[in-house]
N, C-alpha and C positions, 0 to 999 in steps of 0.2 A: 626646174623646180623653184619653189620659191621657199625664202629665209625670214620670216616675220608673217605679220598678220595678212599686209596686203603689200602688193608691190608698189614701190620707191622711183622715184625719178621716171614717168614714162609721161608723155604729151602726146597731145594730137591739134592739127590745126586744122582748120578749112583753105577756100581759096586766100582769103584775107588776111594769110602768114600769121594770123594769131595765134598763140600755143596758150593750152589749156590745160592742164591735171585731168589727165583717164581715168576712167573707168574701167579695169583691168578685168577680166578671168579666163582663166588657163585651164585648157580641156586638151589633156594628152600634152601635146609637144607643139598646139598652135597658143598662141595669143592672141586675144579677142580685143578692142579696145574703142573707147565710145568716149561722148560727155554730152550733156545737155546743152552746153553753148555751144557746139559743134555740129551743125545739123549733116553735113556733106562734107564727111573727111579727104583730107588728099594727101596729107601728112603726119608721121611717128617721129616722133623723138624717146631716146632711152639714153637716161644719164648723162644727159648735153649740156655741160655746166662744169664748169670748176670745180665745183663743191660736191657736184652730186654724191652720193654712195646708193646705188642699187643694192638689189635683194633678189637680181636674178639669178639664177645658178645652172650649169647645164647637169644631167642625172649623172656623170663622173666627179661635181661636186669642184668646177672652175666656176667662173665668174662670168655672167656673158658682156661680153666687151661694149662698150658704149657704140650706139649707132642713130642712124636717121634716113629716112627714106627717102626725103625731099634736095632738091639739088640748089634752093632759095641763096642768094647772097647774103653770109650772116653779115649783123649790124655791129659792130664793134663800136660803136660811138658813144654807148651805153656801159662801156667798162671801163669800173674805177682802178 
């Protein structure tokens, strides 16, 4: 379930390791997720960040835990 208006922290990238802000909606217990600069998804991220704070929740009302689909070597050259 979700906690606010729309969900928080989710990406998606194509081949080109880009990540981008989703397009979320949640039908039952799946997750849908899209963007316009994303023509050929192959990659999810949720809550992959420091910072982030989600707004996912499972229907017992925990937090669903940060994840990612893709197995890409992260770039760490980029953190200050």
């Amino acid at each position: 379930m979700l906690k606010g208006d729309k969900p928080k922290e989710i990406f998606i990238a194509g081949a080109d390791k880009v990540f981008y802000p989703a397009t979320v909606k949640i039908k039952g217990n799946k997750i849908f997720v899209s963007s316009k600069q994303v023509k050929a998804p192959v990659a999810v991220r949720y809550q992959f960040s420091n910072a982030g704070l989600g707004n996912l929740f499972s229907k017992g009302g925990l937090p669903v835990a940060p994840f990612r689909t893709d197995a890409w070597e992260l770039d760490t050259s980029k953190i200050k």
